[in-house]
N, CA, C and O atoms as a GROMACS GRO file, in nm:
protein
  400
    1UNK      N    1   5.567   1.135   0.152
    1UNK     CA    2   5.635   1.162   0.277
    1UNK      C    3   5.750   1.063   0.291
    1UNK      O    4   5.733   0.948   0.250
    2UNK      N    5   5.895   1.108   0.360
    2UNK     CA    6   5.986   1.020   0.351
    2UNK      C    7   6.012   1.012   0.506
    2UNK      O    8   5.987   1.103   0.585
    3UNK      N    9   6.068   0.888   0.537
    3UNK     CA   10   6.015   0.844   0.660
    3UNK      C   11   6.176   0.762   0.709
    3UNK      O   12   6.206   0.669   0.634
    4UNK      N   13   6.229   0.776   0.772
    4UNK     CA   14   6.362   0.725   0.876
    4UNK      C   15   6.339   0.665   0.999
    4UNK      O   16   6.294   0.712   1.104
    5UNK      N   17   6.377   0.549   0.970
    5UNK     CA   18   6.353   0.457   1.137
    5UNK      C   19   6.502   0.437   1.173
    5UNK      O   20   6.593   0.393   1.103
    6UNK      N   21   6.502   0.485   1.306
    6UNK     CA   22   6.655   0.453   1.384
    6UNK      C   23   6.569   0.352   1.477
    6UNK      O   24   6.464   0.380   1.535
    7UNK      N   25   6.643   0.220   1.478
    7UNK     CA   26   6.618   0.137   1.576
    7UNK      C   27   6.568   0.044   1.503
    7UNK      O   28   6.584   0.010   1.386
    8UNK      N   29   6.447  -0.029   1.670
    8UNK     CA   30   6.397  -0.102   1.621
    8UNK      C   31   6.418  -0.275   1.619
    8UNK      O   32   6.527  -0.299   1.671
    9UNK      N   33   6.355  -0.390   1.580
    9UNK     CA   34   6.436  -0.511   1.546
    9UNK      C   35   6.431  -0.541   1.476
    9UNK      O   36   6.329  -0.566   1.411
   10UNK      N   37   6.584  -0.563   1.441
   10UNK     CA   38   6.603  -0.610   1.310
   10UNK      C   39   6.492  -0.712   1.184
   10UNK      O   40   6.457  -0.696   1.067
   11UNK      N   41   6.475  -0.794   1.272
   11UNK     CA   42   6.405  -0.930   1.219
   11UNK      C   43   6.239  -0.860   1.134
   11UNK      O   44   6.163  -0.904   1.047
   12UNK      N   45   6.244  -0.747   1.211
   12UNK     CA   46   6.116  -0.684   1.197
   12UNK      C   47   6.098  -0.553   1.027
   12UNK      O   48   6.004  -0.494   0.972
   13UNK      N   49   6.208  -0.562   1.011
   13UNK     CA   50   6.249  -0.438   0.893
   13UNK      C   51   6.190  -0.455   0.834
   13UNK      O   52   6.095  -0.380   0.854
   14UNK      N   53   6.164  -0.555   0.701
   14UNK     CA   54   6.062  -0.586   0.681
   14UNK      C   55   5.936  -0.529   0.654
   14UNK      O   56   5.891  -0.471   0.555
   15UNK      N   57   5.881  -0.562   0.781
   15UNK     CA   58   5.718  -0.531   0.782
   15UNK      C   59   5.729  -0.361   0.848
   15UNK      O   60   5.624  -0.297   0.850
   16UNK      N   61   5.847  -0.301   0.895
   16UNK     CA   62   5.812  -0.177   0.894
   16UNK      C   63   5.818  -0.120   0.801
   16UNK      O   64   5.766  -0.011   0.825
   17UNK      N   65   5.876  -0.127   0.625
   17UNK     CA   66   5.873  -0.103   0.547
   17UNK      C   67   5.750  -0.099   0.466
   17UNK      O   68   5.713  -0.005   0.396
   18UNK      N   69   5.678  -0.235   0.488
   18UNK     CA   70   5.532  -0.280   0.389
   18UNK      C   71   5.412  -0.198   0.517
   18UNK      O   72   5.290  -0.206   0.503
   19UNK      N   73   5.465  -0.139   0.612
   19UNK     CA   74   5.370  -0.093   0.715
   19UNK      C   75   5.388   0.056   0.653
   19UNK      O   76   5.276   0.105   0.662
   20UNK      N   77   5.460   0.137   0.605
   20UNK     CA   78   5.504   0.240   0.586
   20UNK      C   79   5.443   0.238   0.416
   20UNK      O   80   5.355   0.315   0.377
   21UNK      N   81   5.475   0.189   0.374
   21UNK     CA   82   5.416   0.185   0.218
   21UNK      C   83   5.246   0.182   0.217
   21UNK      O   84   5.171   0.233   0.134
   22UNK      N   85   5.211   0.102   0.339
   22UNK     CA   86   5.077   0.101   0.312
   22UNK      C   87   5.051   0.262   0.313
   22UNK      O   88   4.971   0.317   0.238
   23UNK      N   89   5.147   0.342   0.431
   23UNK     CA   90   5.069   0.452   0.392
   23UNK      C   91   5.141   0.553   0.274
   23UNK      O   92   5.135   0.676   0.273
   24UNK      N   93   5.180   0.503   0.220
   24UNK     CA   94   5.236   0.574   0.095
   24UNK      C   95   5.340   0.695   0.078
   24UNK      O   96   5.346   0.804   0.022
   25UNK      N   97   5.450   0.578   0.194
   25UNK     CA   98   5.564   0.673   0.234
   25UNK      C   99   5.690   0.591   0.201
   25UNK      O  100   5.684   0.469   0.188
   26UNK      N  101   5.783   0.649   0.189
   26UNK     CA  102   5.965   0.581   0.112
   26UNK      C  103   5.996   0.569   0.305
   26UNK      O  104   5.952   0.620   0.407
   27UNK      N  105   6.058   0.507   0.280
   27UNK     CA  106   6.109   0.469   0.386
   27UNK      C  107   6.240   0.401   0.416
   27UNK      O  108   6.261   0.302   0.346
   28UNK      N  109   6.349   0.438   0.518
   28UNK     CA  110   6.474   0.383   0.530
   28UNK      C  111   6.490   0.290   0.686
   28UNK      O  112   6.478   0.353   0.791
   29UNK      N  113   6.503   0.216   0.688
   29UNK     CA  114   6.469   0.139   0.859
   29UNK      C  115   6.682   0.171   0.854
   29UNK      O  116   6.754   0.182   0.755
   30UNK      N  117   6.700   0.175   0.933
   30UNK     CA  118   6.835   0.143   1.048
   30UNK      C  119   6.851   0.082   1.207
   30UNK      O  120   6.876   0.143   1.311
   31UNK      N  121   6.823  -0.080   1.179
   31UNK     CA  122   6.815  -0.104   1.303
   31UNK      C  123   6.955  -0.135   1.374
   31UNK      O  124   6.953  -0.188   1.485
   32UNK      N  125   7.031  -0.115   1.334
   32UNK     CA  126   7.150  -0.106   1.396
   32UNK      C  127   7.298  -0.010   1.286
   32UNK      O  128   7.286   0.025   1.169
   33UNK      N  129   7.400   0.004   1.361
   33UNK     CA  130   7.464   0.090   1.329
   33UNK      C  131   7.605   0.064   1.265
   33UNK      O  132   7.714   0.070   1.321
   34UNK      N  133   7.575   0.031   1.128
   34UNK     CA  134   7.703  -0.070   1.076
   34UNK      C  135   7.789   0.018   1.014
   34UNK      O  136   7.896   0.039   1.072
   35UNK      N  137   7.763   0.088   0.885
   35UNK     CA  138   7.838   0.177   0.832
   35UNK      C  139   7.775   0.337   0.889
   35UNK      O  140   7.735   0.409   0.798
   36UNK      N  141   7.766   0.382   1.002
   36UNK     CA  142   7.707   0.462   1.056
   36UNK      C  143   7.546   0.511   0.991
   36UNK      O  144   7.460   0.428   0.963
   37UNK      N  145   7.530   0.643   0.975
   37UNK     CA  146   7.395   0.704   0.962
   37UNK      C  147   7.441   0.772   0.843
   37UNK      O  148   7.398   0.883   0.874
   38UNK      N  149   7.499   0.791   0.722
   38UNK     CA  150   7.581   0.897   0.666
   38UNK      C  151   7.456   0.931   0.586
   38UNK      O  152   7.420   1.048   0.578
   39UNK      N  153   7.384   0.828   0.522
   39UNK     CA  154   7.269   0.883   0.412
   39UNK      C  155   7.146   0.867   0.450
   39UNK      O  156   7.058   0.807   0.388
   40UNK      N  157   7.134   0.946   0.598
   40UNK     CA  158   7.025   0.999   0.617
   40UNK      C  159   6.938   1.092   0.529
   40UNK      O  160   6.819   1.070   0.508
   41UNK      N  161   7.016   1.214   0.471
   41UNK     CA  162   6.971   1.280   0.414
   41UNK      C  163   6.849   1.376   0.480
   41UNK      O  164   6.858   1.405   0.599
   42UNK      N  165   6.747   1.419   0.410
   42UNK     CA  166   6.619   1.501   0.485
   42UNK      C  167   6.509   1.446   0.472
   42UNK      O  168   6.440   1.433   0.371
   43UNK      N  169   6.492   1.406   0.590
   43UNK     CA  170   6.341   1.318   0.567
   43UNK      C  171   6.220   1.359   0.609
   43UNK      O  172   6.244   1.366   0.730
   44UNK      N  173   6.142   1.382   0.601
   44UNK     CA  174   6.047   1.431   0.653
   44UNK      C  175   5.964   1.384   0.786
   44UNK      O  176   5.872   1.449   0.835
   45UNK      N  177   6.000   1.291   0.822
   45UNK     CA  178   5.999   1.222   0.952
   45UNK      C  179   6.086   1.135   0.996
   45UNK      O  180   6.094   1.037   0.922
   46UNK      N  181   6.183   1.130   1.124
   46UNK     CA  182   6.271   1.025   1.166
   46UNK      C  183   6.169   1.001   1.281
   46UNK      O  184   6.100   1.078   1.348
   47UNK      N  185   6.185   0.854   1.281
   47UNK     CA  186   6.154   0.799   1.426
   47UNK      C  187   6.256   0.717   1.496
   47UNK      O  188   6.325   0.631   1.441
   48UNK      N  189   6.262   0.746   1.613
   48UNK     CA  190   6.388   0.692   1.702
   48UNK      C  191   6.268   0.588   1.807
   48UNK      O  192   6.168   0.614   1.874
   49UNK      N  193   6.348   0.461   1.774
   49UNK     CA  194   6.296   0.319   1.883
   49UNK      C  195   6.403   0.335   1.991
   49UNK      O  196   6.513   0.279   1.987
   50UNK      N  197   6.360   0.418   2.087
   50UNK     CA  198   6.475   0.423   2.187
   50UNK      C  199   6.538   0.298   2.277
   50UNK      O  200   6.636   0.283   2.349
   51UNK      N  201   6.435   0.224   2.235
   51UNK     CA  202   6.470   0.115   2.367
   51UNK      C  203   6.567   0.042   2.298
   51UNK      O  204   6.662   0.005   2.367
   52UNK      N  205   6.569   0.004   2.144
   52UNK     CA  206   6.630  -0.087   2.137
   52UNK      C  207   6.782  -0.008   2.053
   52UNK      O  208   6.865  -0.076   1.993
   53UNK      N  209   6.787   0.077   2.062
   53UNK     CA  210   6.902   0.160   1.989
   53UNK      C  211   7.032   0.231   2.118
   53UNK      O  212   7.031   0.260   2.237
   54UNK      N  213   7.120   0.234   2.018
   54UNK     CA  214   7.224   0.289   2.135
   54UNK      C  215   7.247   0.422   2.181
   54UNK      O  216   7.129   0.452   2.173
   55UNK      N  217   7.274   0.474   2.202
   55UNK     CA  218   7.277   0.614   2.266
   55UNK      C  219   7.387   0.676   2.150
   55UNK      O  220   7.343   0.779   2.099
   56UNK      N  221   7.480   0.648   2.115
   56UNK     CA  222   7.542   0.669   2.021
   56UNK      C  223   7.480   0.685   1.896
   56UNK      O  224   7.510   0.771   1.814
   57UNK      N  225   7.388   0.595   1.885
   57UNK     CA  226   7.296   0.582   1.722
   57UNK      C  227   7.212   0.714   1.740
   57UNK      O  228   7.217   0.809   1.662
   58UNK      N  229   7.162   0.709   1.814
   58UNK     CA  230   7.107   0.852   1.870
   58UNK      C  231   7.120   0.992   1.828
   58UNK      O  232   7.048   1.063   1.758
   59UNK      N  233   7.238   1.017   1.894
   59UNK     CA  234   7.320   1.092   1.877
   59UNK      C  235   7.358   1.143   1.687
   59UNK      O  236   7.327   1.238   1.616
   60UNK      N  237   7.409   1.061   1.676
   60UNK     CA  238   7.436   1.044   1.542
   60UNK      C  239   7.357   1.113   1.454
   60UNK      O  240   7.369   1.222   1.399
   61UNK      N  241   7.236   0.990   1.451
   61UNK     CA  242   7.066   1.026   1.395
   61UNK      C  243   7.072   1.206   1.437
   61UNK      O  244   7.121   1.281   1.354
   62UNK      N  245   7.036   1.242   1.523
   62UNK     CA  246   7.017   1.364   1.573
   62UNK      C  247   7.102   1.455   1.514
   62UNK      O  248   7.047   1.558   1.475
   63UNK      N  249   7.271   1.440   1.488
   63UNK     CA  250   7.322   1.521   1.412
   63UNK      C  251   7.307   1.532   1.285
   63UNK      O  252   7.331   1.633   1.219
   64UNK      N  253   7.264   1.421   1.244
   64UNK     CA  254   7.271   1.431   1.052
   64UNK      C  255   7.120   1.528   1.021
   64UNK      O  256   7.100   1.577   0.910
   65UNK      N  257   7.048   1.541   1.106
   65UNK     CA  258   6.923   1.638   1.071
   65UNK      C  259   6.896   1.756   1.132
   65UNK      O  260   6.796   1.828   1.128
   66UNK      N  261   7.060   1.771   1.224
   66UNK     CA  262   7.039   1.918   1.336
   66UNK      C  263   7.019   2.032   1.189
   66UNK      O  264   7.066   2.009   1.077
   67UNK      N  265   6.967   2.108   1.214
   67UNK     CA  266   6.957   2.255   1.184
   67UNK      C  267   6.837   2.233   1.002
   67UNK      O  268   6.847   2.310   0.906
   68UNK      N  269   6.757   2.132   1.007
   68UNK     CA  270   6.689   2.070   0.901
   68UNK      C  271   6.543   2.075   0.923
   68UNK      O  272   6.496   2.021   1.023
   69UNK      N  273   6.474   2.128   0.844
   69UNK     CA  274   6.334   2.095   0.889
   69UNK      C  275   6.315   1.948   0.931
   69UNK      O  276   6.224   1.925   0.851
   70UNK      N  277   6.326   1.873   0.973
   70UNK     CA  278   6.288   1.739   1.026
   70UNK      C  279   6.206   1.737   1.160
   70UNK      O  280   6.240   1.793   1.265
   71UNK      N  281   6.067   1.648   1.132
   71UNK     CA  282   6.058   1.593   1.282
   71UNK      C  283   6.089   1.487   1.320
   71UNK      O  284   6.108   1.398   1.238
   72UNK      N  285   6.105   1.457   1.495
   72UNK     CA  286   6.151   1.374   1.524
   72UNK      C  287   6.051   1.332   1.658
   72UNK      O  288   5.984   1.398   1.737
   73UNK      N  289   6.080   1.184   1.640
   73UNK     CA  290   5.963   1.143   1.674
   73UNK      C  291   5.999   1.010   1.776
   73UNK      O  292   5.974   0.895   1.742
   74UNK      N  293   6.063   1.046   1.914
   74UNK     CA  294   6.029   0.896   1.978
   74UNK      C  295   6.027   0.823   2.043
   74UNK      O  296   6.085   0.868   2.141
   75UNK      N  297   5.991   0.709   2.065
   75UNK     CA  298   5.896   0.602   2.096
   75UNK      C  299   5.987   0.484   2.152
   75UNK      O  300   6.079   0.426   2.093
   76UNK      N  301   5.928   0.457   2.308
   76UNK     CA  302   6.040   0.354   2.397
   76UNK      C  303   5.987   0.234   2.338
   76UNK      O  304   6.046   0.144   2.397
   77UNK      N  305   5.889   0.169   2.233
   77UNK     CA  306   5.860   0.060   2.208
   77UNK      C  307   5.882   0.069   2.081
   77UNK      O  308   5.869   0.186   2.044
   78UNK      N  309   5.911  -0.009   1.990
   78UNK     CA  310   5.960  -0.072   1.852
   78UNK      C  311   5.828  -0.160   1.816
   78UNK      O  312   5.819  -0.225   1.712
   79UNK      N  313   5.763  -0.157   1.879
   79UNK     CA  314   5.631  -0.290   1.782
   79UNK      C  315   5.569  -0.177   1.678
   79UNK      O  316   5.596  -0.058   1.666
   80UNK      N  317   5.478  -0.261   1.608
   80UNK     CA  318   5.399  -0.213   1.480
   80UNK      C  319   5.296  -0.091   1.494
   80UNK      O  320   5.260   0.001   1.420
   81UNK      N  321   5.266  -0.133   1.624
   81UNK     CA  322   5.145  -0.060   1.655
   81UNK      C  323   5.188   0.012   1.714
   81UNK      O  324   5.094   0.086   1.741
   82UNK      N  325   5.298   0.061   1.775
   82UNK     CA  326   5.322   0.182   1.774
   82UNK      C  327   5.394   0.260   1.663
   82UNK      O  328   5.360   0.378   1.659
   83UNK      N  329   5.481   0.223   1.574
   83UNK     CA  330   5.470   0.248   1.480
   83UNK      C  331   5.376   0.288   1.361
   83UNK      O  332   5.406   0.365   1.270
   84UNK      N  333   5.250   0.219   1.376
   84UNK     CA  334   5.113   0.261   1.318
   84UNK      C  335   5.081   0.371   1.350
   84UNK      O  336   5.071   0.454   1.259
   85UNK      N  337   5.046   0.422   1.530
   85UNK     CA  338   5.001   0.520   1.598
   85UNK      C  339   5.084   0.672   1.549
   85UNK      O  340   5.024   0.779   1.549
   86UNK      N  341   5.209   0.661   1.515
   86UNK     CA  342   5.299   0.713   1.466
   86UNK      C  343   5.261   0.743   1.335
   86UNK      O  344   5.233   0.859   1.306
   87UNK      N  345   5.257   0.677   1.272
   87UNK     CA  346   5.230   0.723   1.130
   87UNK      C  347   5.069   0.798   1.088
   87UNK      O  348   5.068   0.882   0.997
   88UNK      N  349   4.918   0.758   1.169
   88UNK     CA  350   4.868   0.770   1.197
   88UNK      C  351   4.848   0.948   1.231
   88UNK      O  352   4.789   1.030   1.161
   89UNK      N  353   4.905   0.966   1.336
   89UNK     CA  354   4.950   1.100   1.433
   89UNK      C  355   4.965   1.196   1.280
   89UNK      O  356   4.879   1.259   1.219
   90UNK      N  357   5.095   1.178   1.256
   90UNK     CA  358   5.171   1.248   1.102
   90UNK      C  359   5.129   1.228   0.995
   90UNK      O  360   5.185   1.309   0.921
   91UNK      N  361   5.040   1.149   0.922
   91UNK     CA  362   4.987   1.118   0.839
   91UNK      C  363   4.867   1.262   0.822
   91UNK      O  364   4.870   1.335   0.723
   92UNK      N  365   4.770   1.283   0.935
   92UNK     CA  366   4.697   1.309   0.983
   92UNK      C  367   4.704   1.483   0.911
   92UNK      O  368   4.644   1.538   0.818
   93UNK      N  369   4.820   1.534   1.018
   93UNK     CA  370   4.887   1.660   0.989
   93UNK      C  371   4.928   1.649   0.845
   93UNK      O  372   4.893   1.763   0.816
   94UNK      N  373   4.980   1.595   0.718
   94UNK     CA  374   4.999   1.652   0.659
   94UNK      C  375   4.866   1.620   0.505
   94UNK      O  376   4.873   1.685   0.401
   95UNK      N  377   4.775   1.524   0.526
   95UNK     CA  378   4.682   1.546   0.476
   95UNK      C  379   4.566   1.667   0.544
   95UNK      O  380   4.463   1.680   0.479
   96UNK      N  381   4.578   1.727   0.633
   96UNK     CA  382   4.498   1.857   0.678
   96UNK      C  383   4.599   1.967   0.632
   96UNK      O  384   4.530   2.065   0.607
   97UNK      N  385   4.719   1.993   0.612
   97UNK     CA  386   4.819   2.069   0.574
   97UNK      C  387   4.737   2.120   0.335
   97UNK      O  388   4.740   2.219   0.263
   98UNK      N  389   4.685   1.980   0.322
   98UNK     CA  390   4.756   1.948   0.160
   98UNK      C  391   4.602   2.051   0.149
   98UNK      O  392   4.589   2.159   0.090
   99UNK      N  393   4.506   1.979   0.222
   99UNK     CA  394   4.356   2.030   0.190
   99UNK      C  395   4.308   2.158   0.274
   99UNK      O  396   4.188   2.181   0.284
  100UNK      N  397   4.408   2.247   0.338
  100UNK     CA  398   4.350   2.345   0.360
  100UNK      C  399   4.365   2.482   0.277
  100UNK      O  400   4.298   2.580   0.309
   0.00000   0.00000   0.00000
């Protein structure tokens, strides 16, 4: 599963990466918006940290996956554990998806 974080803090990238691997997903963090969003690409899950992202990043995020199977997923807090709960949730669905 490939996995897109808009947001987020920075300092934190990191461990949302080794949090995301534990569950055995690629993963791209964007906690801020330097050379824009261009290689988003199709991911199979974006999550948007609304609180700490701009409305513009948003936006953005949202266009590079309009008309794409993508879900989108998000969440006014940026900590781990919600991030966990998140992965958790989706994880869930697509191991009941693989084994039915």
């Amino acid at each position: 599963m490939s996995i897109v974080i808009v947001g987020g803090n920075e300092c934190m990238t990191r461990q949302y990466k080794n949090l995301c691997r534990e569950y055995q997903c690629k993963v791209k963090v964007y906690p801020k918006m330097t050379n824009g969003l261009k290689d988003i690409g199709t991911p199979d899950l974006l999550v948007l940290f609304t609180n700490t992202v701009s409305h513009k990043m948003i936006r953005s995020a949202l266009e590079q996956t309009k008309g794409r199977n993508v879900r989108t997923v998000r969440s006014h807090t940026s900590s781990m554990n919600a991030l966990r709960s998140i992965l958790e949730e989706h994880m869930e669905g697509d191991v009941e998806s693989t084994y039915a």
